[in-house]
C-alpha positions, 0 to 999 in steps of 0.5 A: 825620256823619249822627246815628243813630238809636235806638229802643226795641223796643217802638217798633220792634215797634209799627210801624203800616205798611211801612218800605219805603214809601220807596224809598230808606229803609232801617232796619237792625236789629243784634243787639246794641249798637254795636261793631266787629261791625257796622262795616262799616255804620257805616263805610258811613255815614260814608263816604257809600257809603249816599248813594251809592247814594241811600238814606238808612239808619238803623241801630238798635242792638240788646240785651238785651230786643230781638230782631231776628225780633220787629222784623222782624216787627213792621214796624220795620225793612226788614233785620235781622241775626241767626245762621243757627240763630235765623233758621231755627228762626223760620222753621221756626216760622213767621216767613218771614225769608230770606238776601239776603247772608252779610257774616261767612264764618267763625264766633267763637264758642266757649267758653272754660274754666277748666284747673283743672276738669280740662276738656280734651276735650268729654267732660270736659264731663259734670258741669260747668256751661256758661254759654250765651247764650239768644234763639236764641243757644242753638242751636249748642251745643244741637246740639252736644252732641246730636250728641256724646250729652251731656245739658244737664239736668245731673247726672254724665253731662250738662252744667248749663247756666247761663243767661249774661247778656252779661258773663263774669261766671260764669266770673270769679265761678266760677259756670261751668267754662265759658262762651260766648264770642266771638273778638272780644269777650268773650274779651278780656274775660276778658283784660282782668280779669286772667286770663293765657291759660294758665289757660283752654281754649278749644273753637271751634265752627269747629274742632269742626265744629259751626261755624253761620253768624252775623250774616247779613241777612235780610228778610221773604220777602214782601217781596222780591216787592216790586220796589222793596224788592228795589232797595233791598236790592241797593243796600243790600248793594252800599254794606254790603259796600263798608263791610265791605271798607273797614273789614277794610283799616282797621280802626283807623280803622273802630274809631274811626268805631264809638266816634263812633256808641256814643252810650251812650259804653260802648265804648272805643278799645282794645277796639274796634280789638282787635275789628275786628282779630277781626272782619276774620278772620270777613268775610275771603274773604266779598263777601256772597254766601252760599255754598251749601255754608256754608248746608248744613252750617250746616243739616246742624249743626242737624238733626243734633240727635238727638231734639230738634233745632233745625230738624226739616226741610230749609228751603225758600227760606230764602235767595236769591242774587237780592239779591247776584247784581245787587249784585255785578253 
């Protein structure tokens, strides 16, 4: 098994010169630590699909203090994954990333509430407290509770947003009527403490029409003018989406190859198998290319943010098809 790699961010966003000086090396820059979120690219370098197509992949692990765009940026890595609303509000600020495959087809998020705070509806929202994820993750719901005319600066008729480090803590401590949470993870964390189903309400962001893209890949826009970074990418997409397939159709034994990569040993088996399982929904009918449509309503989401919206302008050239149009031929 091929060792992974690890790196600081610090080291990643210090890179001196292009990654892609090799035409067959590929750096990966995952938005968050190792776990079934990202197994189709663990499971494409166990199972040889990389060295298939002759590159060599090193995939970095992500967390709380690295942000994918900064690596990006700074040269430390060729691909990075990230949301759509983070990836766009860079590149409305002036960081040129683009789309070159959508591996995740549905959205996870949503926020999970405790009954008792009398919260059934979004209006019941006003004059409770939401725990919500920041480093771009704020996005989504920013946008939608423009759209639905409630404040996020607190009092009666709005909401106060709290701050969410990556834990369900506010909400098992009571700090937060509700909080953000994925499908396939930190709801089953809430589980897992203790908590039984029927204590809690849960508002999906697909079922409110607010439902935004996730975990695409992106590339700097400058450097797919490069051919042999282009052939890279096909060829990297082309072995990731054989490693996203395998795993959906086996997702225990993709969970497994997962643990095998968590050189932090913080994962467990149940968890992870529990994970994949969630993750299948999100990858299923996607072969990584981007559906236009999905794009424009993630798009519509975000302008659609009253009078501070996430993006201000329709993005140009925010995504291509070139990459998986010859990956997929």
């Amino acid at each position: 098994m091929k060792k992974l790699m690890m790196a600081a961010a610090c080291a990643a966003t210090m890179a001196t010169g292009p990654v892609f000086a090799d035409a067959n090396e590929v750096t990966l820059q995952l938005q968050w630590v190792t776990q079934a979120q990202f197994a189709g690219y663990y499971v494409a370098l166990e199972k040889g699909f990389y060295e298939e197509e002759g590159l060599n992949v090193t995939v970095l692990a992500g967390g709380p203090d690295i942000a994918p765009p900064q690596v990006l940026a700074g040269g430390g890595a060729d691909a990075m994954l990230n949301w759509m609303p983070s990836a766009l509000a860079a590149r409305e600020k002036g960081l040129p990333v683009v789309n070159i495959a959508q591996p995740f087809k549905t959205s996870g998020l949503m926020l999970t509430c405790w009954k008792d705070t009398g919260i059934s509806t979004v209006e019941d929202f006003k004059g409770k407290t939401i725990g919500v994820w920041f480093f771009g993750n704020e996005y989504p719901f920013l946008s939608w509770m423009s759209q639905e005319g409630i404040s996020t600066d607190g009092g009666e008729d709005g909401v106060t947003v709290l701050k969410q480090g990556f834990n369900v803590d506010p909400l098992l401590q009571r700090e937060a009527d509700c909080i953000s949470t994925m499908t396939y993870n930190e709801y089953g964390q809430v589980l897992d403490a203790g908590v039984n189903p029927d204590e809690l309400i849960t508002f999906k962001y697909e079922e409110q029409g607010v439902a935004t893209l996730e975990d695409g890949i992106y590339v700097l826009e400058e450097n797919l003018a490069d051919p042999v970074f282009e052939d890279k990418m096909v060829r990297f997409v082309r072995a990731s989406m054989k490693g996203w397939k395998y795993a959906e159709e086996n997702p225990e034994e993709a969970a497994g190859i997962v643990l095998e990569y968590d050189e932090t040993g913080a994962q467990n088996e149940a968890a992870q198998v529990r994970m994949m399982n969630e993750i299948a929904k999100l990858t299923a009918g996607s072969n990584g290319a981007l559906d236009e449509a999905d794009f424009q309503r993630t798009v519509d989401t975000l302008l659609a943010g009253g009078s501070d919206p996430v993006i201000s302008r329709q993005p140009e050239g925010a995504w291509t098809s070139v990459i998986t149009d010859k990956a997929l031929n």
